[in-house]
TORSE-300107 format. One record per residue (C-alpha): residue in three letters; x, y, z. Coordinates in Angstrom, 2 decimals, always signed. Example, Ala and Ser with C-alpha at 12.3 -4.5 7.8 and 13.67 -1.06 7.14 Angstrom:
2
ala,+12.30,-4.50,+7.80
ser,+13.67,-1.06,+7.14
***
This chain:
563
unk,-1.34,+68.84,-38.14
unk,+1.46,+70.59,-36.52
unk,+4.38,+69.67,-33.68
unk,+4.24,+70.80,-30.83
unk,+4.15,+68.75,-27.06
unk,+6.41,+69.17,-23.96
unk,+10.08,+67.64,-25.13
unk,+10.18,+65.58,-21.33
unk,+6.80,+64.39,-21.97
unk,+7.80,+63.56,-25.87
unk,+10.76,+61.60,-24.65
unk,+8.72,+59.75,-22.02
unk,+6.33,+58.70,-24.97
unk,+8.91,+57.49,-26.96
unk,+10.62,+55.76,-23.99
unk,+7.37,+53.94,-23.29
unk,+6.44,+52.69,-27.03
unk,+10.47,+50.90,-26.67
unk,+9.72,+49.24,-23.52
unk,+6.52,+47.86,-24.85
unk,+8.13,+46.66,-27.50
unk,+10.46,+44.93,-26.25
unk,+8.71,+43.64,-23.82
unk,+6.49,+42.53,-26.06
unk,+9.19,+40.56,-28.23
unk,+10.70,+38.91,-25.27
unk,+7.29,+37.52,-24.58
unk,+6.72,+36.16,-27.89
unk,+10.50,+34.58,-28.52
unk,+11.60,+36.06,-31.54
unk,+14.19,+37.72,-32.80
unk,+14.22,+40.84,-34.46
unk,+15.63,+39.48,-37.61
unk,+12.13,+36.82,-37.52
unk,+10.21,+39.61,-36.91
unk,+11.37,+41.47,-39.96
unk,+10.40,+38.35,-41.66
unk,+6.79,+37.86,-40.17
unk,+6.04,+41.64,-40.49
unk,+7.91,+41.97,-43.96
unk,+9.89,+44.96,-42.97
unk,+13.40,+45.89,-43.59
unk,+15.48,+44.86,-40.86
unk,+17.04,+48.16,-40.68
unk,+13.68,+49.56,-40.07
unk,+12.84,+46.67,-37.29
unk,+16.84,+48.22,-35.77
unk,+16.03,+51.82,-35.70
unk,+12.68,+51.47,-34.25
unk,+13.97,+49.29,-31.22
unk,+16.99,+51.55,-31.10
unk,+17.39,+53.84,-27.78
unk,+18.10,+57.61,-29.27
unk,+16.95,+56.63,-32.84
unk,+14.22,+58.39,-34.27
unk,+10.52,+58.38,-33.75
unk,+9.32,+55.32,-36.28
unk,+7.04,+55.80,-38.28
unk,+2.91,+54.88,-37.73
unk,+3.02,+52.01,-40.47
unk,+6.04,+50.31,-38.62
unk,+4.79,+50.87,-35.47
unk,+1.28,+49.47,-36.59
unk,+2.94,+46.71,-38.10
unk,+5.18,+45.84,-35.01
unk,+1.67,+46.02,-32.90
unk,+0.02,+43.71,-34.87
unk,+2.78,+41.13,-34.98
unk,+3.64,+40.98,-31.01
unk,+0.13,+41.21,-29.77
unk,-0.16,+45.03,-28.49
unk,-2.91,+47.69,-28.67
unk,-2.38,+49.15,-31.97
unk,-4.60,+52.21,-30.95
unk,-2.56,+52.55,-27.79
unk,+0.24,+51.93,-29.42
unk,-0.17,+54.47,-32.54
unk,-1.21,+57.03,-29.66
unk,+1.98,+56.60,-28.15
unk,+4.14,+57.01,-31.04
unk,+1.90,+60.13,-31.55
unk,+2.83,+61.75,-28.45
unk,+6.57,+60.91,-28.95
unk,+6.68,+62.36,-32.39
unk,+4.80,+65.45,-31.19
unk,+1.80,+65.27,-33.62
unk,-0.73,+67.78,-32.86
unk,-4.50,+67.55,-34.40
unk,-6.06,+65.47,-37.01
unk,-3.71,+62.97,-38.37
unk,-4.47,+63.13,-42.07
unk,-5.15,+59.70,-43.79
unk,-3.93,+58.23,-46.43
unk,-6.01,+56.00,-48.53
unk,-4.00,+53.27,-49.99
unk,-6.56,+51.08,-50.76
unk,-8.26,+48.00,-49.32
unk,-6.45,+45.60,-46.48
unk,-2.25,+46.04,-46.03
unk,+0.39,+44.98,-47.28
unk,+0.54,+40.69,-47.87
unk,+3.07,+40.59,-45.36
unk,+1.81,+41.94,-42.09
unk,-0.90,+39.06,-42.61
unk,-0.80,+36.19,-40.44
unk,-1.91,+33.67,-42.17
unk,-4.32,+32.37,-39.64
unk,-6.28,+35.56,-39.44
unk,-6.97,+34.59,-43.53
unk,-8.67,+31.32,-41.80
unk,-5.76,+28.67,-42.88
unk,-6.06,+26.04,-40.16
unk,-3.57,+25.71,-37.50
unk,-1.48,+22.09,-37.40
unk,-0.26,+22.56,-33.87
unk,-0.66,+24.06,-30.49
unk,-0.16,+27.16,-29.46
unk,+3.32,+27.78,-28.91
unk,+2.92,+31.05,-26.62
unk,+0.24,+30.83,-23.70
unk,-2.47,+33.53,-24.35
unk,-1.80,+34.58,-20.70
unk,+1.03,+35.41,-21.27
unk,-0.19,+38.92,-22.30
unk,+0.84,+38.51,-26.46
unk,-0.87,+36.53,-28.92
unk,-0.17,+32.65,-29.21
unk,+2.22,+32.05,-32.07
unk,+0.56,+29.05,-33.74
unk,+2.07,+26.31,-36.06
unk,+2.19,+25.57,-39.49
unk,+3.93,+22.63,-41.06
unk,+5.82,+22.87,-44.44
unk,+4.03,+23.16,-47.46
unk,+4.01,+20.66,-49.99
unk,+3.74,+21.75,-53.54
unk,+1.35,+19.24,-55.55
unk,-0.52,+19.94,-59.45
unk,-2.95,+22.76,-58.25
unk,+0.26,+24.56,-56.88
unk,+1.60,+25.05,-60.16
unk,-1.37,+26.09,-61.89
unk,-1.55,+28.61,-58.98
unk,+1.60,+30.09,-59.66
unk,+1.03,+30.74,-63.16
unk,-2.08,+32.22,-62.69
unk,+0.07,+34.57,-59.99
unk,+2.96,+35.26,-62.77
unk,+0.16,+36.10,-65.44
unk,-1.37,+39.20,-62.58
unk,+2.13,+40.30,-62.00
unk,+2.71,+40.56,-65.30
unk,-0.06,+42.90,-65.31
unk,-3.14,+40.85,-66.26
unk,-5.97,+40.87,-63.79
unk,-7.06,+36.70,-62.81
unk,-9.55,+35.14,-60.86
unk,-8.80,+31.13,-59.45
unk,-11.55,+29.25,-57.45
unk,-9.82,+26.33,-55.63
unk,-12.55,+23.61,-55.22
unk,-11.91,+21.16,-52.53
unk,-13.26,+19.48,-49.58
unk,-12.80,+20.56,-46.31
unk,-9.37,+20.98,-45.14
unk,-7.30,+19.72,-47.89
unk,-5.16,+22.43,-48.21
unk,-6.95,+25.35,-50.40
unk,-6.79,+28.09,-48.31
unk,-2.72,+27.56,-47.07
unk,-2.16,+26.71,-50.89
unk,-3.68,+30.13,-51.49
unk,-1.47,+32.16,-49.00
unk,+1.73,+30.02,-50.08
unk,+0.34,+31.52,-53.59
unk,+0.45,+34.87,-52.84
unk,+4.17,+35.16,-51.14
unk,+5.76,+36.11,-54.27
unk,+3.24,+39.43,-54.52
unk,+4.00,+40.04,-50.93
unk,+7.51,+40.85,-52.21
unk,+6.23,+43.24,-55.00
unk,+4.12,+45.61,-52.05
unk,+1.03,+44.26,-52.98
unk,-1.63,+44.49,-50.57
unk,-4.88,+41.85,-49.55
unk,-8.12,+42.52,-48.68
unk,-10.27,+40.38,-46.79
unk,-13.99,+41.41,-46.57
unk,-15.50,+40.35,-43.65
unk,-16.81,+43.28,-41.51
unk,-20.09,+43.86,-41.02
unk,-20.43,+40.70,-43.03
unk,-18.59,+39.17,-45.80
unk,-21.28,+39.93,-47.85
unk,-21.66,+42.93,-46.85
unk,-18.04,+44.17,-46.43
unk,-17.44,+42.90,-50.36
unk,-20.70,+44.55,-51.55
unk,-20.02,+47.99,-50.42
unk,-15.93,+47.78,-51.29
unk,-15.77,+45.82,-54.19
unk,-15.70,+49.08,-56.13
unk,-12.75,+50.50,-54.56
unk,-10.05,+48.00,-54.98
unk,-6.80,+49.23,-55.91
unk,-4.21,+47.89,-58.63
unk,-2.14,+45.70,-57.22
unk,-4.37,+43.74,-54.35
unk,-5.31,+40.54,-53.72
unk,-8.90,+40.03,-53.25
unk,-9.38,+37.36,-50.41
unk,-13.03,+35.37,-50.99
unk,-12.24,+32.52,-48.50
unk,-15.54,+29.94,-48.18
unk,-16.84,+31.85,-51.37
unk,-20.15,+30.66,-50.45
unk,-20.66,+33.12,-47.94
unk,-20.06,+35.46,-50.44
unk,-21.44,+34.35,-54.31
unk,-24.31,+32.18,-52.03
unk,-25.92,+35.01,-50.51
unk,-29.64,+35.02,-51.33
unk,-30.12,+38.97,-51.56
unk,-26.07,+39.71,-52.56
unk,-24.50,+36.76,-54.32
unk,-25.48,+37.77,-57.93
unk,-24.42,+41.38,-57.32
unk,-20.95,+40.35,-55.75
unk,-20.35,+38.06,-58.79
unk,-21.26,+41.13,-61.29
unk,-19.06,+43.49,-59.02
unk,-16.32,+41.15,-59.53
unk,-16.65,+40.56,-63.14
unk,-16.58,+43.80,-63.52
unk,-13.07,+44.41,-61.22
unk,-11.63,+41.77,-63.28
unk,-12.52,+43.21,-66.41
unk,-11.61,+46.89,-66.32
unk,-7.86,+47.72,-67.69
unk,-7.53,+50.67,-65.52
unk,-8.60,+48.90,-62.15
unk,-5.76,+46.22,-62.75
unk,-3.84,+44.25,-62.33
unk,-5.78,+42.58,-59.26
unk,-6.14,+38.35,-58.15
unk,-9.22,+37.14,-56.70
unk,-8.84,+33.74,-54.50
unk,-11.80,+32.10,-53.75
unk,-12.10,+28.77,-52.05
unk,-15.52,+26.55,-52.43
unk,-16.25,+23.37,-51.29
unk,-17.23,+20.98,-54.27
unk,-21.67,+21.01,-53.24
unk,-21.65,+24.38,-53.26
unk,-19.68,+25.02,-56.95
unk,-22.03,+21.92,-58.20
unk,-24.85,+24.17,-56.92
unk,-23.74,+27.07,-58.43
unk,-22.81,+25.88,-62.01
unk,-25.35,+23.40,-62.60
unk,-27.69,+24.53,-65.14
unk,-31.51,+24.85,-64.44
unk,-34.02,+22.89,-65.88
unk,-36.07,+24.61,-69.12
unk,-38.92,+26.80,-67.13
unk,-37.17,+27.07,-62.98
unk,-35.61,+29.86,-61.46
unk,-31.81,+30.58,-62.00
unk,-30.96,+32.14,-58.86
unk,-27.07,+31.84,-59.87
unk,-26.70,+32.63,-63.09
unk,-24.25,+35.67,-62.64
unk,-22.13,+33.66,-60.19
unk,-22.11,+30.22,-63.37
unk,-20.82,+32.82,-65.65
unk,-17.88,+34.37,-63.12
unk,-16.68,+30.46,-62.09
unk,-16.19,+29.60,-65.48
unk,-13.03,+28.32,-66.54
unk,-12.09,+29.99,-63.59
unk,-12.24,+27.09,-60.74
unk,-9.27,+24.68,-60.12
unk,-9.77,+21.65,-58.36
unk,-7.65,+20.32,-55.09
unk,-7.52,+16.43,-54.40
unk,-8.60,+14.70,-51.42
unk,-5.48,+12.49,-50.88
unk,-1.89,+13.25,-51.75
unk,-0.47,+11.26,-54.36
unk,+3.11,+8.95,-54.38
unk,+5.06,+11.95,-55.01
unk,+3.68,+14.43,-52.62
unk,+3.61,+11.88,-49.87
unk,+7.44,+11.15,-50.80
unk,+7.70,+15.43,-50.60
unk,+6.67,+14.92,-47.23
unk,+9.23,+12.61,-46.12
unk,+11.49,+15.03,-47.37
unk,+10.57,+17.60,-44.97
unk,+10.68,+15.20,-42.19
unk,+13.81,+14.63,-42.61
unk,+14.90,+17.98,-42.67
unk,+13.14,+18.27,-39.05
unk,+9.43,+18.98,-39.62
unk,+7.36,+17.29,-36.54
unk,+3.91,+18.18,-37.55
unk,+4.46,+16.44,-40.88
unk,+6.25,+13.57,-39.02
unk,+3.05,+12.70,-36.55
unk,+0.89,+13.38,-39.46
unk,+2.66,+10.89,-41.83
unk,+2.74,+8.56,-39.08
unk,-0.91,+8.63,-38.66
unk,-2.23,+9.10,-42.33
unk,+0.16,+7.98,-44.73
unk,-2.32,+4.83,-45.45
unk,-4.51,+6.85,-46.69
unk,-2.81,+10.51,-47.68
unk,-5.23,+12.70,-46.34
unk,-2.27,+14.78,-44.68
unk,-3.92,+18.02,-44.72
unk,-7.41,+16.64,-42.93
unk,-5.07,+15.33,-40.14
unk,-3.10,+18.50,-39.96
unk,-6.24,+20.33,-39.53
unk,-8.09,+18.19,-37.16
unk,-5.74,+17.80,-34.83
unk,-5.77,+20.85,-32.49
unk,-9.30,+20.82,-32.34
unk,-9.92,+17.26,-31.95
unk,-7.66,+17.89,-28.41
unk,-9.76,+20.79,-27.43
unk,-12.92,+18.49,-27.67
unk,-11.38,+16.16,-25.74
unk,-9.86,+18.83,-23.17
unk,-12.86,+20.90,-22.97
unk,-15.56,+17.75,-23.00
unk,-18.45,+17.08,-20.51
unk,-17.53,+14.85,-17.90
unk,-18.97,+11.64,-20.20
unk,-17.59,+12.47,-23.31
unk,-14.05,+12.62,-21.37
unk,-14.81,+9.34,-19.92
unk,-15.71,+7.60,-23.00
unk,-12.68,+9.34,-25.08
unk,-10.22,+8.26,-22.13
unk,-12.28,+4.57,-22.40
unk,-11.91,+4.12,-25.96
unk,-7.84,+5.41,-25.60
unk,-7.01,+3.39,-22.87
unk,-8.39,+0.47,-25.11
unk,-6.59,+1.38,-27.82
unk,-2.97,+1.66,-26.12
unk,-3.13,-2.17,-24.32
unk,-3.86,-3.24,-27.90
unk,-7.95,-3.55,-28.48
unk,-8.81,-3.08,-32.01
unk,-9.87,-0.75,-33.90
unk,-13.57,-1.16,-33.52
unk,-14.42,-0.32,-29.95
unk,-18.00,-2.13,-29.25
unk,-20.50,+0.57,-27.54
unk,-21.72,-1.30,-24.79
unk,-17.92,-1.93,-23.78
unk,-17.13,+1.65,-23.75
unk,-20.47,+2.72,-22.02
unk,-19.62,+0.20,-19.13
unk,-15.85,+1.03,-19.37
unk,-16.36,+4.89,-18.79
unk,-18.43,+4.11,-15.35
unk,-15.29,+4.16,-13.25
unk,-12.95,+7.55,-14.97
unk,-16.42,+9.68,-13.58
unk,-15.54,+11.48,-10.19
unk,-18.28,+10.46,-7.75
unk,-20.13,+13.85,-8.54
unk,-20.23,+13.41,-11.73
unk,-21.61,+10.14,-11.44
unk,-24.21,+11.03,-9.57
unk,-25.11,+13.88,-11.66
unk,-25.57,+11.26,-15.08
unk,-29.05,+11.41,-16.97
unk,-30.74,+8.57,-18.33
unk,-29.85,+9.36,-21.69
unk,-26.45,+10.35,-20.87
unk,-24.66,+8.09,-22.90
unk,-26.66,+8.59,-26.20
unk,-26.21,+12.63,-25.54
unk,-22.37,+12.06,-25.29
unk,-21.94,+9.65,-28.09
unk,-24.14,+12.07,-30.17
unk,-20.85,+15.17,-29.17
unk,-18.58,+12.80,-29.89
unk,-19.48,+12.24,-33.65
unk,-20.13,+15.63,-34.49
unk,-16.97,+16.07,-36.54
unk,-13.87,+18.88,-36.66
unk,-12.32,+20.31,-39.63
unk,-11.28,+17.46,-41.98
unk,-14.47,+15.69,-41.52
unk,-12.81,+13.86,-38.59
unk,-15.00,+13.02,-35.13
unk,-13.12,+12.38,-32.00
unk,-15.10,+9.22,-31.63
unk,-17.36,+8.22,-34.58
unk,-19.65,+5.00,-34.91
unk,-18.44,+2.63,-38.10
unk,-18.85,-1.16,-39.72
unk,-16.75,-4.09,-39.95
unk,-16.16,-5.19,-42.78
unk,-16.83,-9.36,-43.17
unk,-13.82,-11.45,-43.96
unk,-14.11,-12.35,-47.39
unk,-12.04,-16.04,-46.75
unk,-13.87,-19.31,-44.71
unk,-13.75,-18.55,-41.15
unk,-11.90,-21.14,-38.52
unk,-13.20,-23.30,-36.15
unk,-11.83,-20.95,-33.42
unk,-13.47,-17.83,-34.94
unk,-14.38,-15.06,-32.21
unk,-18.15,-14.60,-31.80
unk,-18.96,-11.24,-33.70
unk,-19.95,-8.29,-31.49
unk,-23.54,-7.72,-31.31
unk,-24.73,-4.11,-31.34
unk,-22.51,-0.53,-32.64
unk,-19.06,-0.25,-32.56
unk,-16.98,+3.23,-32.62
unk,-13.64,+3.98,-33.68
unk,-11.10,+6.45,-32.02
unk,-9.93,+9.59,-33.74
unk,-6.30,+8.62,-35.01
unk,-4.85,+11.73,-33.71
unk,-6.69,+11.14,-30.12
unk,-5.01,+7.53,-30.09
unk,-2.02,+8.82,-30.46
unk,-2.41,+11.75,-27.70
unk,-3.96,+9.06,-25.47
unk,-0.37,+7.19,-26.12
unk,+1.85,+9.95,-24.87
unk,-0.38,+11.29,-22.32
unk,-1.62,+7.93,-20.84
unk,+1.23,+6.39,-20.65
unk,+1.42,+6.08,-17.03
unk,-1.71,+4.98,-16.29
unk,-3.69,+1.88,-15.30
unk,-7.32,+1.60,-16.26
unk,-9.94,+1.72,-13.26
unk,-12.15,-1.66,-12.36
unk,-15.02,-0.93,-15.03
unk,-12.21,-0.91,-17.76
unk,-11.47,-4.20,-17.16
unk,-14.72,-5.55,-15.83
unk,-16.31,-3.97,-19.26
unk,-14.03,-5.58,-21.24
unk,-14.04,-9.32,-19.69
unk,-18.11,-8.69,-20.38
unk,-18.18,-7.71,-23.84
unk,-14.91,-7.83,-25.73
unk,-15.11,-11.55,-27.49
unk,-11.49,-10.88,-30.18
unk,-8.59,-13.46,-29.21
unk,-6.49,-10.74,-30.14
unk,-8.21,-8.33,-27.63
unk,-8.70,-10.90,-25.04
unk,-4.99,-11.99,-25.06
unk,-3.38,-8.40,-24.99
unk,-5.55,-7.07,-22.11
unk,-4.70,-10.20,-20.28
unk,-1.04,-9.10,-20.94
unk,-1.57,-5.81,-19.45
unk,-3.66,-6.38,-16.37
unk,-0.56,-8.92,-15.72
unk,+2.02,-6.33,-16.10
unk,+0.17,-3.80,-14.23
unk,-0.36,-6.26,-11.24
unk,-3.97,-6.63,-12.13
unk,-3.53,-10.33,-11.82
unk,-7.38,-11.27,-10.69
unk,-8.46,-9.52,-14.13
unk,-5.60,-11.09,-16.05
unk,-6.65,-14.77,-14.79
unk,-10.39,-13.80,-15.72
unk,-9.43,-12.90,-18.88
unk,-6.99,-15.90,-20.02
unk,-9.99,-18.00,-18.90
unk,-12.61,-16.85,-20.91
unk,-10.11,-17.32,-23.68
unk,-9.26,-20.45,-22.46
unk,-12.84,-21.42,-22.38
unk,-13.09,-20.25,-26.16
unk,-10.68,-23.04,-26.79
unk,-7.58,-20.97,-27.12
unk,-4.90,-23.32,-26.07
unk,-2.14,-20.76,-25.37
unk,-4.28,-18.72,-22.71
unk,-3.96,-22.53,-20.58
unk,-0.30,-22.01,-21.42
unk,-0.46,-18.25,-19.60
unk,-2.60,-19.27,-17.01
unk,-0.57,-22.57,-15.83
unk,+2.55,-19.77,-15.72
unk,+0.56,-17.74,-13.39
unk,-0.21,-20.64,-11.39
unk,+3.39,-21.79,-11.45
unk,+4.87,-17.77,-10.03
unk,+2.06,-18.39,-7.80
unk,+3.92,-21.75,-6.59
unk,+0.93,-23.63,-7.06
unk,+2.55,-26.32,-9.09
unk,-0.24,-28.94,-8.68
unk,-2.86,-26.46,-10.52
unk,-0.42,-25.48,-13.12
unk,+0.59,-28.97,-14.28
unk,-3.39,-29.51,-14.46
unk,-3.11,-27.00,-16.77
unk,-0.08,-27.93,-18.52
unk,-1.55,-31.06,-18.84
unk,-5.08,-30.07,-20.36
unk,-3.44,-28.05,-22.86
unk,-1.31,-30.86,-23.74
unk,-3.88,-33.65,-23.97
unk,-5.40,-30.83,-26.40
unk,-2.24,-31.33,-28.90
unk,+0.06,-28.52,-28.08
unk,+3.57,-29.42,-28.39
unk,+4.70,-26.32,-25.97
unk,+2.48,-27.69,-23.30
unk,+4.11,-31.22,-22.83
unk,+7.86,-29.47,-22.91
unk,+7.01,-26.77,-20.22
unk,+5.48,-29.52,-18.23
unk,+8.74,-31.86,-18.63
unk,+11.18,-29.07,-17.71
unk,+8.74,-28.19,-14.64
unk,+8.98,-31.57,-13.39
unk,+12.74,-31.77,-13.84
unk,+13.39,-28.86,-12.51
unk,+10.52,-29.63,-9.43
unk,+12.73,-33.16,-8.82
unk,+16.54,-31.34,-8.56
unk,+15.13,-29.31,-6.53
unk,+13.27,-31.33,-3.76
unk,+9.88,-30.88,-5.20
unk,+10.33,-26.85,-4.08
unk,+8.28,-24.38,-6.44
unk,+9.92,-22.69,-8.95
unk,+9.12,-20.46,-11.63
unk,+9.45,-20.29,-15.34
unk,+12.13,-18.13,-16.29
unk,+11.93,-14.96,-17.63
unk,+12.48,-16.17,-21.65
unk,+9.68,-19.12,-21.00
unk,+7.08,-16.41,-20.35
unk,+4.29,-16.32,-23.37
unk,+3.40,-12.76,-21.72
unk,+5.18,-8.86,-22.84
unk,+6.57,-7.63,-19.51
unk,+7.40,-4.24,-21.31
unk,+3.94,-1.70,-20.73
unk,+2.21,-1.00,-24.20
***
């Protein structure tokens, strides 16, 4: 290589590479001090680079800065080429497998993404996409020992074994940060294959790297290379002068049983290489977090984390935080990107869940709900089986074993039922994806259900609870033909308060005769509320000449406030 080049046409280059740059950060909404941090260079280097008159930067900064803001790094790297007046083959430099830890994002290592995208893809850089804080729990420290031992200089291997998405891969990358700070570098096979990739490289790591196995099983599972990946790594981890290196692997917990499980006396034992290499060697990451991780949660909340605060709010019950987390941006692109049915049933089942059905959404309701939220040409487009095809989308589940819509039981009450107990719903019943309830909440909010909603669910919705808080909304939302419909059939159940919400109606109607009928019914039926209302509508009738009047506001038995 020599220089050489035109100095206008060098200058030009160099002019152009800035522009792009900057352009490039304005886009993305950082500051050069956060992009020092996401690329993990010095921020004098980020300051000279963007500097007008400073020197030519060099081609790791400049492939650094590429990667980071979403340019061309060939274009890029030819650019800076030009301005620095490089002439014929640029001689390479091997420094071993992958780059430096920190011009990873962790997303291209396959950790899941908790939010949306917080830069449009349109927008001509890469989306910027959101991670929550991390909460340290008991696999976290045995992480960062095994990290202290390899930079101390003594070559480890940990196998995090887990079910999907409860954290091993980000506990991984939160793992490594402290190498990142040391220069050492990661290596993620992947290209042609993962099995492939590792297979032909595995013998030319370098000291100092961090060997990136995530979803081991395409890697130690493959039929024709598993055995001779697990022997290539054994023997990595193993040699003093190819050290110190760390080896992360993640697994789910079928496919380590698989692996380690000993064959019976005369079968096959396809994995014995890959039993030997997990030894002692896998640590295991809980479904649920705990009392004191859940309380380390709250902590970041307070300090201003949103992701963990909608995620807490939906799955503290339980304290599978990092399954929500996961499943949430993709459970919204299912829903987003859905055929015309499965939208209809998703927007069904939310609308049910926001004016206060339960839970457990009864199939035929949402079938017959979902009629009316189809455009007519989408109607008329519906199969036979169109239902059955949707519901079978709908269950097929996202990361964190969570489906946007997924069929379930009811459990039987375990205490004598009352003489007023609903009749049980006949047939499946489906419950909403947590996270979708909630989206269906915000972005919902404003809107009133079409006729099939509330024709589907005076049909087939038999609750009290359901009944009565439907009623409620149709009433607020000036539905007042479905409201009446629906206080009857409760009425009819023998629900005495629905003849309390129906003589009101009847009353702001200024039908007085039909709502002291009902006043009356209600009363002759024992309830004490009845024969007041229907005193103080009398008196009030009489000092008034007989003229209607209505309840007021704080007699009401319905919310006026939309759910």
């Amino acid at each position: 290589m020599h220089v050489g080049g035109v100095p206008d046409e060098r200058e030009a280059a160099l002019t152009e590479l800035r522009k792009r740059l900057e352009d490039a950060l304005a886009r993305a909404g950082l500051t050069k001090v956060q992009l020092a941090a996401r690329t993990g260079l010095a921020r004098t280097t980020i300051q000279t680079a963007f500097q007008p008159g400073g020197p030519v930067p060099s081609a790791a900064t400049v492939a650094a800065l590429a990667g980071k803001l979403g340019l061309p790094e060939e274009q890029m790297l030819e650019l800076r080429r030009t301005a620095a007046g490089e002439v014929g083959p640029v001689p390479v430099r091997d420094e071993g497998l992958g780059k430096p830890i920190g011009q990873w994002d962790p997303h291209d290592l396959e950790v899941h993404p908790a939010g949306t995208a917080t830069v449009a893809v349109h927008s001509g850089t890469r989306a910027q996409l959101a991670l929550p804080g991390y909460v340290r729990r008991a696999h976290d420290q045995v992480l960062a020992e095994g990290v202290g031992e390899v930079a101390r200089g003594r070559s480890r291997m940990l196998v995090l074994v887990g079910s999907s998405s409860t954290g091993k891969t980000r506990a991984c990358w939160e793992a490594v940060q402290p190498l990142a700070a040391e220069g050492w570098r990661l290596w993620h096979p992947y290209d042609p294959t993962r099995a492939e990739a590792a297979l032909a490289d595995l013998d030319r790591v370098a000291p100092r790297t961090v060997v990136w196995l995530n979803e081991a099983q395409h890697y130690l599972g493959h039929p024709q290379a598993g055995e001779r990946i697990a022997a290539a790594l054994h023997t990595l981890l193993t040699s003093a002068e190819r050290g110190p290196v760390l080896v992360l692997a993640t697994l789910w917990p079928e496919y380590s049983d698989s692996y380690t499980v000993l064959p019976s006396p005369g079968e096959p034992d396809p994995h014995s290489r890959v039993r030997e290499l997990l030894t002692g060697r896998t640590l295991t990451v809980p479904e649920a977090f705990d009392e004191e991780a859940l309380h380390a949660a709250s902590v970041l909340v307070q300090s201003g984390d949103r992701l963990m605060e909608d995620a807490l709010t939906r799955a503290r019950t339980h304290g599978r935080i990092t399954q929500d987390l996961a499943g949430a941006p993709e459970l919204v692109r299912r829903y987003e990107h859905g055929t015309p049915p499965v939208k209809a049933l998703l927007e069904a089942a939310m609308d049910a869940r926001r004016l206060g059905v339960g839970l457990h959404l009864p199939q035929a309701f949402l079938i017959d709900a979902a009629t009316d939220y189809l455009t007519d040409d989408d109607y008329d487009q519906l199969t036979e089986d169109w239902a059955e095809a949707a519901f079978a989308a709908l269950a097929r589940p996202v990361h964190g074993k969570q489906a946007p819509l997924r069929r379930t039981a009811t459990r039987h009450p375990r205490f004598p039922a009352p003489a007023s107990a609903p009749v049980p719903v006949s047939g499946p019943v489906f419950r909403l994806a947590d996270y979708l309830e909630q989206h269906g909440r915000t972005t919902r909010r404003r809107l009133c259900p079409p006729a099939s909603f509330w024709h589907a669910a005076h049909t087939h919705l038999t609750d009290p609870d359901d009944l009565h808080n439907l009623a409620s909304a149709a009433d607020v939302r000036q539905r007042l033909q479905w409201a009446h419909h629906l206080w009857r059939k409760l009425a009819d159940a023998g629900h005495l308060d629905a003849l309390l919400s129906l003589a009101q109606m009847r009353n702001l109607a200024g039908d007085l005769e039909g709502a002291e009928t009902l006043y009356r019914q209600a009363a002759d039926a024992g309830h004490l509320d009845a024969l007041a209302s229907l005193a103080w509508m009398r008196e009030r009738a009489g000092g008034l000449g007989g003229r209607p009047n209505c309840l007021p506001a704080s007699r009401r038995r319905w919310p006026r406030g939309c759910p």
